[in-house]
PDB file of N, H, CA, C and O in Angstrom:
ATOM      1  N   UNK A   1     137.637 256.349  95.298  1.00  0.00           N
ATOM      2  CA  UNK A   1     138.444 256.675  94.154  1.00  0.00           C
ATOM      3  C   UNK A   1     138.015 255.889  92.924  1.00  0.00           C
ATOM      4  O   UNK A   1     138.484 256.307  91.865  1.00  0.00           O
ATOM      5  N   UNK A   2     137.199 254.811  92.860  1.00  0.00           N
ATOM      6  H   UNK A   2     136.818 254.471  93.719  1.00  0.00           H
ATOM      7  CA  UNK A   2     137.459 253.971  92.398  1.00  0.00           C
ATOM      8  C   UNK A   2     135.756 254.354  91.198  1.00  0.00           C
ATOM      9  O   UNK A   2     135.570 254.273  89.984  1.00  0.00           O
ATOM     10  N   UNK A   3     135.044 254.678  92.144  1.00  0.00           N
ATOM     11  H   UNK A   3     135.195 254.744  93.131  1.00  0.00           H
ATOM     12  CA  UNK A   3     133.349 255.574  91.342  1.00  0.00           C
ATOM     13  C   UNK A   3     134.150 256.685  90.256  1.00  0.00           C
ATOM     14  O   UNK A   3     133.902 256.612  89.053  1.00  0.00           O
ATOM     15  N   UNK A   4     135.336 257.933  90.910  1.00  0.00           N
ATOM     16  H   UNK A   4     135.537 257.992  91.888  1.00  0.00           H
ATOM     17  CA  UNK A   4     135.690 258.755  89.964  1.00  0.00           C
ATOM     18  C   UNK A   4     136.447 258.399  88.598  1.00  0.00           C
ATOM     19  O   UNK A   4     136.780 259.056  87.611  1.00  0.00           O
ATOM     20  N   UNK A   5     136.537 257.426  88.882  1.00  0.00           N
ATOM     21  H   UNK A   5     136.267 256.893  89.684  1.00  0.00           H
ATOM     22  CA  UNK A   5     137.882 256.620  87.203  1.00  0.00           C
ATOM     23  C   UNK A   5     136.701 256.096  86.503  1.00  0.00           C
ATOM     24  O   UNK A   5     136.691 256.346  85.298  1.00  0.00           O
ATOM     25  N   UNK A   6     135.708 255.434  86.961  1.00  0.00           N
ATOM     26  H   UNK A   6     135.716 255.231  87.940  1.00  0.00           H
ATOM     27  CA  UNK A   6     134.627 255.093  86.162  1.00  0.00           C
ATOM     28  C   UNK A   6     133.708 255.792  85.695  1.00  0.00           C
ATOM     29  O   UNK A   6     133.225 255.515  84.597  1.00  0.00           O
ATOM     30  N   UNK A   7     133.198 257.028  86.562  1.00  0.00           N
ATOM     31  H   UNK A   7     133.590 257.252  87.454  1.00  0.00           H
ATOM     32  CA  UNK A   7     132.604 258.536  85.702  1.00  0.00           C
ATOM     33  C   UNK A   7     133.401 258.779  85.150  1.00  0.00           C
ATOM     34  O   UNK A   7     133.287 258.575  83.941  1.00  0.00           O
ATOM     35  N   UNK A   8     134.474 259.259  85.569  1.00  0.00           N
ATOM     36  H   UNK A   8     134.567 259.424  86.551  1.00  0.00           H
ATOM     37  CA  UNK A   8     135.678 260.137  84.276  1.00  0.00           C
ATOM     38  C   UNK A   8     135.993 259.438  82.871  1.00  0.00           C
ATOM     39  O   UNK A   8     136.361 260.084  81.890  1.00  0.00           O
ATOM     40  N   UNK A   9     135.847 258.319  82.875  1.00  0.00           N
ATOM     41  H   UNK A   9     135.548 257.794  83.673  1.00  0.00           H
ATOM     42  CA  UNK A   9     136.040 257.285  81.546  1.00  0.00           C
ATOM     43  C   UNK A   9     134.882 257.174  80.622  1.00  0.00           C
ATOM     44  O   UNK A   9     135.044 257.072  79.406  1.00  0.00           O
ATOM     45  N   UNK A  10     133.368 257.199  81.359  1.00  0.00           N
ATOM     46  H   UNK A  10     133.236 257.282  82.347  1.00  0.00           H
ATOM     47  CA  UNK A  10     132.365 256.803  81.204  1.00  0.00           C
ATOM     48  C   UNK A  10     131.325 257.982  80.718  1.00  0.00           C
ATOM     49  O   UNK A  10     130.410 257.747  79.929  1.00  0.00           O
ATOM     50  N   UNK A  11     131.555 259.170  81.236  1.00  0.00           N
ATOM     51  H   UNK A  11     132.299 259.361  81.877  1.00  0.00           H
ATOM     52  CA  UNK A  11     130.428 260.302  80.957  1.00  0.00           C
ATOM     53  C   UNK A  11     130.361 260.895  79.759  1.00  0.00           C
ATOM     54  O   UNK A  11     129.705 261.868  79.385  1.00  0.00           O
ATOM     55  N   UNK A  12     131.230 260.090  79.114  1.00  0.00           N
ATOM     56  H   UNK A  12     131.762 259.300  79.418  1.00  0.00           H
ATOM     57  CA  UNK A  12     130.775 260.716  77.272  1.00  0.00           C
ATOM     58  C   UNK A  12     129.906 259.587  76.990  1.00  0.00           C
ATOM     59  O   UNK A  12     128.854 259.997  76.501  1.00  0.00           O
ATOM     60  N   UNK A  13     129.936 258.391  77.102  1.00  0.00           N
ATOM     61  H   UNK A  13     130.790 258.057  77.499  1.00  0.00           H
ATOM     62  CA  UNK A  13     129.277 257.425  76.972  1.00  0.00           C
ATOM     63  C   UNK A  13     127.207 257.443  76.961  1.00  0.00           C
ATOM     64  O   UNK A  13     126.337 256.722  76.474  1.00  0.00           O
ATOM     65  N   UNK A  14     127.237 258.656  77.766  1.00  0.00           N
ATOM     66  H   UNK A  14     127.945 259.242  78.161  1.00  0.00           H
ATOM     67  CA  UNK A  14     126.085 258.433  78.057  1.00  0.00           C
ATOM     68  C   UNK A  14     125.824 257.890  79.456  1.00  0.00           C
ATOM     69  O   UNK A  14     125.046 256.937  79.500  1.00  0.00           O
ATOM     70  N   UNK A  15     126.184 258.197  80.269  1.00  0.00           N
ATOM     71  H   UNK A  15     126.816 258.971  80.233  1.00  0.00           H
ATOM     72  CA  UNK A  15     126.810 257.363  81.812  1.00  0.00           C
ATOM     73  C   UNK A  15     124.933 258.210  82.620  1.00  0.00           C
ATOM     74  O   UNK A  15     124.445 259.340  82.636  1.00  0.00           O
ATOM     75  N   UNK A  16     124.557 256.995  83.078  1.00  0.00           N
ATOM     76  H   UNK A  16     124.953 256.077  83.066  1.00  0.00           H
ATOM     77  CA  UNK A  16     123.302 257.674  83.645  1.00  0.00           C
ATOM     78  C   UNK A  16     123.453 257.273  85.269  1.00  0.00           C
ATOM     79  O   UNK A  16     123.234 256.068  85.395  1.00  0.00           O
ATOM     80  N   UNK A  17     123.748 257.894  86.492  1.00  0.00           N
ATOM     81  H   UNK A  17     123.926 258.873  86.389  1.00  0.00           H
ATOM     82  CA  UNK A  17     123.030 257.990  87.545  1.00  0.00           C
ATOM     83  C   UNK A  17     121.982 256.702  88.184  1.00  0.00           C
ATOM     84  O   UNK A  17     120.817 256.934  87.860  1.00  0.00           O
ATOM     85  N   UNK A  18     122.110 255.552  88.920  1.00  0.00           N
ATOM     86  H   UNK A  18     123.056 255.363  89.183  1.00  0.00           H
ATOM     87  CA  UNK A  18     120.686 255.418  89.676  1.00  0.00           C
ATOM     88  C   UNK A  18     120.895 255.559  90.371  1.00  0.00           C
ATOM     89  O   UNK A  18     121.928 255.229  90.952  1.00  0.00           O
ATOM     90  N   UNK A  19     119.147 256.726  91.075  1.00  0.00           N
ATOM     91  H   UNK A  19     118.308 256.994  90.603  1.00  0.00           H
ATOM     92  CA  UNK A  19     119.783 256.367  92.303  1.00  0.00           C
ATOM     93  C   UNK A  19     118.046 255.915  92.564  1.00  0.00           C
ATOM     94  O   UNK A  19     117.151 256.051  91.730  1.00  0.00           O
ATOM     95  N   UNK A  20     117.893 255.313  94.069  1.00  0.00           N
ATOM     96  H   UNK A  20     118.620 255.202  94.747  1.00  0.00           H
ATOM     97  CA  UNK A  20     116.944 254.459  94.427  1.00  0.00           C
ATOM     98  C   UNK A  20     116.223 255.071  95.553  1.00  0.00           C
ATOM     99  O   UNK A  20     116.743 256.013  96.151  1.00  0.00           O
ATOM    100  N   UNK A  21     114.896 254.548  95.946  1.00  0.00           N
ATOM    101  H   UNK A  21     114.474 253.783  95.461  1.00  0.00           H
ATOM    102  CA  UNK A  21     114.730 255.421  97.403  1.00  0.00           C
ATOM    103  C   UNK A  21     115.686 254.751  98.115  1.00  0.00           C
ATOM    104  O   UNK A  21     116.482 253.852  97.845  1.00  0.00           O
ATOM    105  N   UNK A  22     115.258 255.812  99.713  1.00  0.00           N
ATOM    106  H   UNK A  22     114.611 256.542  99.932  1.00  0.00           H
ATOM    107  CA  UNK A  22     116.271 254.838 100.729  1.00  0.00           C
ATOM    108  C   UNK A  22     116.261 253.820 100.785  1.00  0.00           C
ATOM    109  O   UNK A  22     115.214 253.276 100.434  1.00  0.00           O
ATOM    110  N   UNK A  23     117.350 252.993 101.232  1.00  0.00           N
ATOM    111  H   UNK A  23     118.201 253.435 101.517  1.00  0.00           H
ATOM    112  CA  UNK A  23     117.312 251.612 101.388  1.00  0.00           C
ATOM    113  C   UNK A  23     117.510 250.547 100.738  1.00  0.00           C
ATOM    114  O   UNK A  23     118.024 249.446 100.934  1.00  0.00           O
ATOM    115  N   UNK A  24     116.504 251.622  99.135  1.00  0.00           N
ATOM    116  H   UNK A  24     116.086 252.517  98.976  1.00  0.00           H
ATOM    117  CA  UNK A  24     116.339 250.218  98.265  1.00  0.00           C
ATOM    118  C   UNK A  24     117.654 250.241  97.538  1.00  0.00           C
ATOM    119  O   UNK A  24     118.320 251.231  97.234  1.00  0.00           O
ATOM    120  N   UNK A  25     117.914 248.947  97.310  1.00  0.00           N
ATOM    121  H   UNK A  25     117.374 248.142  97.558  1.00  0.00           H
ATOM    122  CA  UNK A  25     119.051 248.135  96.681  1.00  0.00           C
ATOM    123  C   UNK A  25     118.937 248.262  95.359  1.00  0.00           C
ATOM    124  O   UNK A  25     118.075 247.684  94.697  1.00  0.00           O
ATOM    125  N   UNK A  26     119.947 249.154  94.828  1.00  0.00           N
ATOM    126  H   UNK A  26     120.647 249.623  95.366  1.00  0.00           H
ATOM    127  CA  UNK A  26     119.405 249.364  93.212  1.00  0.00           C
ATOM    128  C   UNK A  26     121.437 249.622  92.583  1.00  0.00           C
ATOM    129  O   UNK A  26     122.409 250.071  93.191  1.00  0.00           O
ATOM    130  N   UNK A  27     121.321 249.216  91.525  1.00  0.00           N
ATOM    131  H   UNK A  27     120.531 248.852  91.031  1.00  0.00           H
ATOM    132  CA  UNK A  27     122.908 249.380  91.016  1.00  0.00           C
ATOM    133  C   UNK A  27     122.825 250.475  90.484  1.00  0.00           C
ATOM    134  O   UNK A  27     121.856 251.012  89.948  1.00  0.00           O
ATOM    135  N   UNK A  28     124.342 250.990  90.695  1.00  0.00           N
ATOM    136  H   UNK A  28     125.129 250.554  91.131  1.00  0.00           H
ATOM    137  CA  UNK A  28     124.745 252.516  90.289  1.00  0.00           C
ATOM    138  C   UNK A  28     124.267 253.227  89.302  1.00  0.00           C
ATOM    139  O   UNK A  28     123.437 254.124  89.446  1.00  0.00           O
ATOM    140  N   UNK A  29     124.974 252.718  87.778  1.00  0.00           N
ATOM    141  H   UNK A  29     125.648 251.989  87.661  1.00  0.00           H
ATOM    142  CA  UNK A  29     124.973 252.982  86.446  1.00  0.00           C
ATOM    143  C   UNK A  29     124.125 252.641  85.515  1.00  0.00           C
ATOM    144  O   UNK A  29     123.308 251.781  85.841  1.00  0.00           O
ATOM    145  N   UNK A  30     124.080 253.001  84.595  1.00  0.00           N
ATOM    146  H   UNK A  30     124.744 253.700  84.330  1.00  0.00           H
ATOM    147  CA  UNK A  30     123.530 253.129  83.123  1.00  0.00           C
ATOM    148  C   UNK A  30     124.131 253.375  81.940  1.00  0.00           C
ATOM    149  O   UNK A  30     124.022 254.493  81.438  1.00  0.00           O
ATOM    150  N   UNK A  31     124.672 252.622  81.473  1.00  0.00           N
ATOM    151  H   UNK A  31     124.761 251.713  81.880  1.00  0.00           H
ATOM    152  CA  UNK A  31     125.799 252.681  80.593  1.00  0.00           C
ATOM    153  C   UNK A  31     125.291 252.768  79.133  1.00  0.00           C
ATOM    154  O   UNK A  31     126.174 252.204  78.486  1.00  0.00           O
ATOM    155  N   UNK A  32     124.100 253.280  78.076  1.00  0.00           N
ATOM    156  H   UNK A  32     123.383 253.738  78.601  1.00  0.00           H
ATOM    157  CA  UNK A  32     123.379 252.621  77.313  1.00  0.00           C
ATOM    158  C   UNK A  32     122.110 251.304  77.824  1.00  0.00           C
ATOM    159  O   UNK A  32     121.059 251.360  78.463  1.00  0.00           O
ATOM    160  N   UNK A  33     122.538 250.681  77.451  1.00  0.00           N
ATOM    161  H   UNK A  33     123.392 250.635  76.932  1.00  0.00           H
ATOM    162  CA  UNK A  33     121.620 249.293  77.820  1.00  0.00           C
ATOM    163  C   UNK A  33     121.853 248.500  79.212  1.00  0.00           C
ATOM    164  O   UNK A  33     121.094 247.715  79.781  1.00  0.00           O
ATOM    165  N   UNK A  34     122.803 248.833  79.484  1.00  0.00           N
ATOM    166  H   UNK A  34     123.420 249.471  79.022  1.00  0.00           H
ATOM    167  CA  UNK A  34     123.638 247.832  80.304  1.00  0.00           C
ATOM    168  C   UNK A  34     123.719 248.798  81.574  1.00  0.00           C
ATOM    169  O   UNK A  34     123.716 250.028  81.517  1.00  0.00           O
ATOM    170  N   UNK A  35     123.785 248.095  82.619  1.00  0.00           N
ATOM    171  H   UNK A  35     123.788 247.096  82.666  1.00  0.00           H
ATOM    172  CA  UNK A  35     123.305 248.267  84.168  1.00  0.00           C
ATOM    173  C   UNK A  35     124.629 247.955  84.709  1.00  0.00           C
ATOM    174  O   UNK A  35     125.338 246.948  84.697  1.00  0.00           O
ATOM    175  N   UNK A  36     124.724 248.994  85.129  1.00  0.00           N
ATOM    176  H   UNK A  36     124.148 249.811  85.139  1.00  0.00           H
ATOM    177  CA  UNK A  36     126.633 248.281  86.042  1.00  0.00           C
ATOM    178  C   UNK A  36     126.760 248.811  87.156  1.00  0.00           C
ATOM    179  O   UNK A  36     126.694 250.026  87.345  1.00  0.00           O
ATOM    180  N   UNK A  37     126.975 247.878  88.101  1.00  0.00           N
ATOM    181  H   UNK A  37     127.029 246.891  87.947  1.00  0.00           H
ATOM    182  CA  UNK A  37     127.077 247.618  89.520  1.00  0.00           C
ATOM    183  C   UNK A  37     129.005 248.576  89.776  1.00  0.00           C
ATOM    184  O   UNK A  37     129.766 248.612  88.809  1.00  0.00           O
ATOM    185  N   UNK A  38     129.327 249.058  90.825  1.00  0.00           N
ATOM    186  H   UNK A  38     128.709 249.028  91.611  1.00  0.00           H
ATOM    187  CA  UNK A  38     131.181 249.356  90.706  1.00  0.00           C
ATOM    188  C   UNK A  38     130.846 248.962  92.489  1.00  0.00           C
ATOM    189  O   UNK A  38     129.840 249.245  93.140  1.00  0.00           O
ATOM    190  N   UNK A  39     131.916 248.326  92.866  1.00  0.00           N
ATOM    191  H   UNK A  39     132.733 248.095  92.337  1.00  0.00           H
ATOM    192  CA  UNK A  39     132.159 247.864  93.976  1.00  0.00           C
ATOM    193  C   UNK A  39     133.623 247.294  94.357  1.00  0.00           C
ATOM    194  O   UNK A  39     134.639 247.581  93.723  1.00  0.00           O
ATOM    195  N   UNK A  40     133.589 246.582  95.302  1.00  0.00           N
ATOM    196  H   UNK A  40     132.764 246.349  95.816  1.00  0.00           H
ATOM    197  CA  UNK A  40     134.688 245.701  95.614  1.00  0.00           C
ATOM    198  C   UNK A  40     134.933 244.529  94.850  1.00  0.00           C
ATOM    199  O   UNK A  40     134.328 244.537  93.778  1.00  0.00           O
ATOM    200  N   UNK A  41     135.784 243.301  95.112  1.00  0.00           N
ATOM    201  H   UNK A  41     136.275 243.295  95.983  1.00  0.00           H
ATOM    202  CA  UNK A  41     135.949 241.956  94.880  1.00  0.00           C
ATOM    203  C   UNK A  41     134.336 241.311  95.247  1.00  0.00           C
ATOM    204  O   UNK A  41     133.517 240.868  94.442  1.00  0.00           O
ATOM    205  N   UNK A  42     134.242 241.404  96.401  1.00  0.00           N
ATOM    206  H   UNK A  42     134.907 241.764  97.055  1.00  0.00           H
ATOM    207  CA  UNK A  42     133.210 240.988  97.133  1.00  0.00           C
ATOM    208  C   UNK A  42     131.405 240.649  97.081  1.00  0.00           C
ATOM    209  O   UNK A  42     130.613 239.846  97.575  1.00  0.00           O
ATOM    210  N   UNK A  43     131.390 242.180  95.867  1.00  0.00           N
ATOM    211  H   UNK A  43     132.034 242.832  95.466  1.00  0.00           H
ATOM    212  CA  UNK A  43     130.267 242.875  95.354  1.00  0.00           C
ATOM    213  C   UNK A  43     129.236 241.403  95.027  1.00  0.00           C
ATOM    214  O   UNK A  43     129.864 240.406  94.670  1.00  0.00           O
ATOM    215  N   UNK A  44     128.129 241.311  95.114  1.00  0.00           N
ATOM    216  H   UNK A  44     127.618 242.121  95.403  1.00  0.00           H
ATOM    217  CA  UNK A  44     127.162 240.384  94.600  1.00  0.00           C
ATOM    218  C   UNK A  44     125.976 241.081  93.347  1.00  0.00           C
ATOM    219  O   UNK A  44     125.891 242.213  92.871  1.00  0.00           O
ATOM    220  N   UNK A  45     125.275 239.980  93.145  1.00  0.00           N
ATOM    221  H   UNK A  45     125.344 239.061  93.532  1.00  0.00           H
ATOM    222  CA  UNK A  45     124.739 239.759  92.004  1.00  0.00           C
ATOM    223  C   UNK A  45     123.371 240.520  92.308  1.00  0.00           C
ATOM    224  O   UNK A  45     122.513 240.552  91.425  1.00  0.00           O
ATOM    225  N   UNK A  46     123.093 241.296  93.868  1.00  0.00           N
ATOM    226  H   UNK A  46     123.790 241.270  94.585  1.00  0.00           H
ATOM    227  CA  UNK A  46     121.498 241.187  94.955  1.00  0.00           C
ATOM    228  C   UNK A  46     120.856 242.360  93.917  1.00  0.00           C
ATOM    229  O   UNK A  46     119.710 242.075  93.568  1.00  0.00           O
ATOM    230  N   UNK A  47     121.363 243.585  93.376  1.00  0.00           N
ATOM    231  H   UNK A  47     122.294 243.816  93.660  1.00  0.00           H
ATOM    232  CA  UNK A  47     121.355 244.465  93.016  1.00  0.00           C
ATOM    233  C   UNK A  47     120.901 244.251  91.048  1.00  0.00           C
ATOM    234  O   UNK A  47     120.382 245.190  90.443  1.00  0.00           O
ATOM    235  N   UNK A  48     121.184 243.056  90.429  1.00  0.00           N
ATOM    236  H   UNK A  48     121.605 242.294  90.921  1.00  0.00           H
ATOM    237  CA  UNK A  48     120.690 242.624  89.408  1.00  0.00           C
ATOM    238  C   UNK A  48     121.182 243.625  88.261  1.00  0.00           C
ATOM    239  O   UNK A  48     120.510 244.065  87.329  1.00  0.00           O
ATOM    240  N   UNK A  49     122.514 243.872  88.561  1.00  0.00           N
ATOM    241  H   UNK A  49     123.061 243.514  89.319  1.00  0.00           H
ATOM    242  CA  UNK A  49     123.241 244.664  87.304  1.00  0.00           C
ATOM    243  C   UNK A  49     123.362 243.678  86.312  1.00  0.00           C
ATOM    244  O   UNK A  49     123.069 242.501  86.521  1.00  0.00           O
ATOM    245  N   UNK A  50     123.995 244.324  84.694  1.00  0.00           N
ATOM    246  H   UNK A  50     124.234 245.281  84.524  1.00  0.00           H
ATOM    247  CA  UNK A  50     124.361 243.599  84.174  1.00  0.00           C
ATOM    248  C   UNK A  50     125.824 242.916  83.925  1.00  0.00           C
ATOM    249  O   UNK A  50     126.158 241.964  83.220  1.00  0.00           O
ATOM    250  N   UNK A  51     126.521 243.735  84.736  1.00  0.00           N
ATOM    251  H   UNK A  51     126.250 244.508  85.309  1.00  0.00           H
ATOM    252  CA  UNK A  51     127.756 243.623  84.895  1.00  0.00           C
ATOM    253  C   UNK A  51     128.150 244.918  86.156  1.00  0.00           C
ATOM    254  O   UNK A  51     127.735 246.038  86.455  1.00  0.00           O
ATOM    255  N   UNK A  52     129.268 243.887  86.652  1.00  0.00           N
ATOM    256  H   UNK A  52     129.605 242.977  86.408  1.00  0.00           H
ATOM    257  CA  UNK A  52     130.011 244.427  87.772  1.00  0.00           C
ATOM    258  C   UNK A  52     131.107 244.785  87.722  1.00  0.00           C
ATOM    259  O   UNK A  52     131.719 243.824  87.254  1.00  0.00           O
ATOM    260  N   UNK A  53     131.922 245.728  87.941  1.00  0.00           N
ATOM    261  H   UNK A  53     131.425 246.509  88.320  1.00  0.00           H
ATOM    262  CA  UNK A  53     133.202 246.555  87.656  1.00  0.00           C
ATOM    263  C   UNK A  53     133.558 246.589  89.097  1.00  0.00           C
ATOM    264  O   UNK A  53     132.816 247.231  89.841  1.00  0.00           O
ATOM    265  N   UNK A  54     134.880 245.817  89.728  1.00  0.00           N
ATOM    266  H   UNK A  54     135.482 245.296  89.124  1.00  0.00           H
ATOM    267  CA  UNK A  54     135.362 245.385  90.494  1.00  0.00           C
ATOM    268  C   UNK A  54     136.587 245.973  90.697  1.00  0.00           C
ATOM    269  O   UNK A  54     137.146 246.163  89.617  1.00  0.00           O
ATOM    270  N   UNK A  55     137.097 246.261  91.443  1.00  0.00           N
ATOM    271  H   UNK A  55     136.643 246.106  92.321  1.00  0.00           H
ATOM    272  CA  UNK A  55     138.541 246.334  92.530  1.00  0.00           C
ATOM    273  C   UNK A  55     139.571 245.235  91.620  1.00  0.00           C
ATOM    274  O   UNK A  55     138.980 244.643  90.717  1.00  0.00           O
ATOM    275  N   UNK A  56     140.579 245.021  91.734  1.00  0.00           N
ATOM    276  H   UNK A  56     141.059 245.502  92.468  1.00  0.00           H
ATOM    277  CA  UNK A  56     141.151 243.920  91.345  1.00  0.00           C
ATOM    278  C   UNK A  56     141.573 243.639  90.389  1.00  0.00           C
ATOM    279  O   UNK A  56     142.135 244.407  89.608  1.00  0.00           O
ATOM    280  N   UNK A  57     141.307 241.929  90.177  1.00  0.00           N
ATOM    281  H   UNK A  57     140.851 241.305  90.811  1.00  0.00           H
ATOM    282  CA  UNK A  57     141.578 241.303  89.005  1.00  0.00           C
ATOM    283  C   UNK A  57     140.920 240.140  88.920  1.00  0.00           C
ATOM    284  O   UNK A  57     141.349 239.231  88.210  1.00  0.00           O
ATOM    285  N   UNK A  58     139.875 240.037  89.585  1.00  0.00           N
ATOM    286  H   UNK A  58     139.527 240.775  90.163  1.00  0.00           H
ATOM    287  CA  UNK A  58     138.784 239.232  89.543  1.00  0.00           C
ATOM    288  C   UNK A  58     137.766 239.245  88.625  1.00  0.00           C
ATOM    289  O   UNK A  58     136.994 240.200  88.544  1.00  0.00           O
ATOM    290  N   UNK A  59     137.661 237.869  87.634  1.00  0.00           N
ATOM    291  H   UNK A  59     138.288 237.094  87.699  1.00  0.00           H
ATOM    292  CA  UNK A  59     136.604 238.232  86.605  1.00  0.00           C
ATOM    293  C   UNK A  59     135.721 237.046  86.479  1.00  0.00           C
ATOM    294  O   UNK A  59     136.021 236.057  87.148  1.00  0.00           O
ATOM    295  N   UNK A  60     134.576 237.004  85.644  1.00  0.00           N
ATOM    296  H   UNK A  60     134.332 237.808  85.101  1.00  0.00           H
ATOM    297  CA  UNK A  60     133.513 235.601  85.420  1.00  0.00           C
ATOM    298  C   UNK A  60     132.136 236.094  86.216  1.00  0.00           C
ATOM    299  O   UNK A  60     132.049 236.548  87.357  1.00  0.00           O
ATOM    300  N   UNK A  61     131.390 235.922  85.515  1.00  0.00           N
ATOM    301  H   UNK A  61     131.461 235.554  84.588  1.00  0.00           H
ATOM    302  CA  UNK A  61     130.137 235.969  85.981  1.00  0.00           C
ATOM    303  C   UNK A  61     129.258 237.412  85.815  1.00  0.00           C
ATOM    304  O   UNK A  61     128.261 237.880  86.364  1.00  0.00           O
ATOM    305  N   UNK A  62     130.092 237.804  84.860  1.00  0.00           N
ATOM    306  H   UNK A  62     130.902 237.423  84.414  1.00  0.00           H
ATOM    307  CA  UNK A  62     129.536 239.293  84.470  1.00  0.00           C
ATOM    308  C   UNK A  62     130.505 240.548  85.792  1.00  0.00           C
ATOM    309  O   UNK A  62     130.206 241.675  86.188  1.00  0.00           O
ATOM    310  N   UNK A  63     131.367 239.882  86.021  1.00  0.00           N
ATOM    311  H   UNK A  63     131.610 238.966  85.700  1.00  0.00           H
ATOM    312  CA  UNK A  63     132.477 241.004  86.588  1.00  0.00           C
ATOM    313  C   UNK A  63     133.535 241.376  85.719  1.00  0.00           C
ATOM    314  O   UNK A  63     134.006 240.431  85.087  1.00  0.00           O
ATOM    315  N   UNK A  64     133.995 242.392  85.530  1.00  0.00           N
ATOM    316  H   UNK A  64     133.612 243.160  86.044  1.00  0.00           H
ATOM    317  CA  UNK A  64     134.347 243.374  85.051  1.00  0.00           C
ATOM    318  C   UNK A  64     135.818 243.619  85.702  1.00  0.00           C
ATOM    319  O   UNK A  64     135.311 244.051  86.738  1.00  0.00           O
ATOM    320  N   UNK A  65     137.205 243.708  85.970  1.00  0.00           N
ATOM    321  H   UNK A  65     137.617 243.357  85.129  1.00  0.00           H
ATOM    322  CA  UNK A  65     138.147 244.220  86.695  1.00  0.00           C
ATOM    323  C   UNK A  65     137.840 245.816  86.471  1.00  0.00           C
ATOM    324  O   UNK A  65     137.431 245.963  85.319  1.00  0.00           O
ATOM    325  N   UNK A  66     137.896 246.994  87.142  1.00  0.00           N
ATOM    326  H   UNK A  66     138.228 246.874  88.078  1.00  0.00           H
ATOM    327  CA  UNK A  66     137.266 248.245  86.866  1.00  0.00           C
ATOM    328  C   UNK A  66     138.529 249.087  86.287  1.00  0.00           C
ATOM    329  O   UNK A  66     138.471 250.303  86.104  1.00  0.00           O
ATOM    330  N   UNK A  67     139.614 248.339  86.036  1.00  0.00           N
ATOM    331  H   UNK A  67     139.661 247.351  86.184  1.00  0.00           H
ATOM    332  CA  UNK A  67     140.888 249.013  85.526  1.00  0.00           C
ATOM    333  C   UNK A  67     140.603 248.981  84.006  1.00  0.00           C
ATOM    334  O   UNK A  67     140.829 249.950  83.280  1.00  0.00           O
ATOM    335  N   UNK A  68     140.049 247.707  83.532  1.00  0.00           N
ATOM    336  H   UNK A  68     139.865 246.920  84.122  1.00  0.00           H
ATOM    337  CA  UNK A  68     139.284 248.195  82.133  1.00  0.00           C
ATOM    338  C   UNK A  68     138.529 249.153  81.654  1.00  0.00           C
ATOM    339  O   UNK A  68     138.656 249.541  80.493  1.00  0.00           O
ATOM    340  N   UNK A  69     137.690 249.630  82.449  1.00  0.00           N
ATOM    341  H   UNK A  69     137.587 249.315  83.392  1.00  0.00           H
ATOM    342  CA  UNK A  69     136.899 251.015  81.852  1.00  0.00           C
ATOM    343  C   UNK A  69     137.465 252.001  81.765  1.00  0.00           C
ATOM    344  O   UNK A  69     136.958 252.976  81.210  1.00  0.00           O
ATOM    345  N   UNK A  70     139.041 252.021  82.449  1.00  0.00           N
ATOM    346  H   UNK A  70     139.454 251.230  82.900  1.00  0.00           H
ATOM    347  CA  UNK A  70     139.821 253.297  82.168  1.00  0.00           C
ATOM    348  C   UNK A  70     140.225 253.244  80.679  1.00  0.00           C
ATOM    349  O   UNK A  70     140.375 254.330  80.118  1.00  0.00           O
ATOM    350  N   UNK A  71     140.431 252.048  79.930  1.00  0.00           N
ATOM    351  H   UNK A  71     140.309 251.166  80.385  1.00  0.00           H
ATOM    352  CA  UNK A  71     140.667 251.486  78.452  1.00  0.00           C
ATOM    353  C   UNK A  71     139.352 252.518  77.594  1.00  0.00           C
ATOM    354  O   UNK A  71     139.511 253.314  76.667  1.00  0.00           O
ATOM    355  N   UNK A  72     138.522 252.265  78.065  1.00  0.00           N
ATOM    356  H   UNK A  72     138.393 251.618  78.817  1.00  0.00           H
ATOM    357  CA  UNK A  72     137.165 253.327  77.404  1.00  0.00           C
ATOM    358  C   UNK A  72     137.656 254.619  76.601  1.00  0.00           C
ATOM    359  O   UNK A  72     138.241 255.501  77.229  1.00  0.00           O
ATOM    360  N   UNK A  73     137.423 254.760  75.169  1.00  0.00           N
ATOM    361  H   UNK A  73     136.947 254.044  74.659  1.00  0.00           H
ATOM    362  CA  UNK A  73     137.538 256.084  75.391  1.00  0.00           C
ATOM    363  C   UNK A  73     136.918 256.634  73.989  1.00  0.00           C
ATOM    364  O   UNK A  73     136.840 257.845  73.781  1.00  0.00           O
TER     365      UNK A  73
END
């Protein structure tokens, strides 16, 4: 549920798609310039987004709470 609130907020933006071969570890989005990871609390840094849009209310370190991008508009 949590991928559809962030396309639906995001696809006027310019919202781009990655996707990776199998296996490989690559972050979701393309936001303009900026690389954004959407995951859990949990999510790590392995994937080298520029920011992470999180579950929650967990923030610092280039995480994002993902209830903000619904603010987007």
């Amino acid at each position: 549920m949590h991928l559809k609130l962030f396309v639906n907020h995001l696809r006027n933006l310019g919202l781009c798609y990655l996707k990776g071969k199998r296996g490989e570890k690559t972050a979701d989005f393309r936001v303009g310039e900026w690389i954004i990871e959407v995951g859990g609390e949990s999510k790590g840094r392995y994937q080298k987004p520029d920011y992470i849009a999180v579950d929650g209310l967990v923030t610092g370190k280039g995480k994002v709470p993902l209830f903000l991008f619904g603010l987007v508009y």
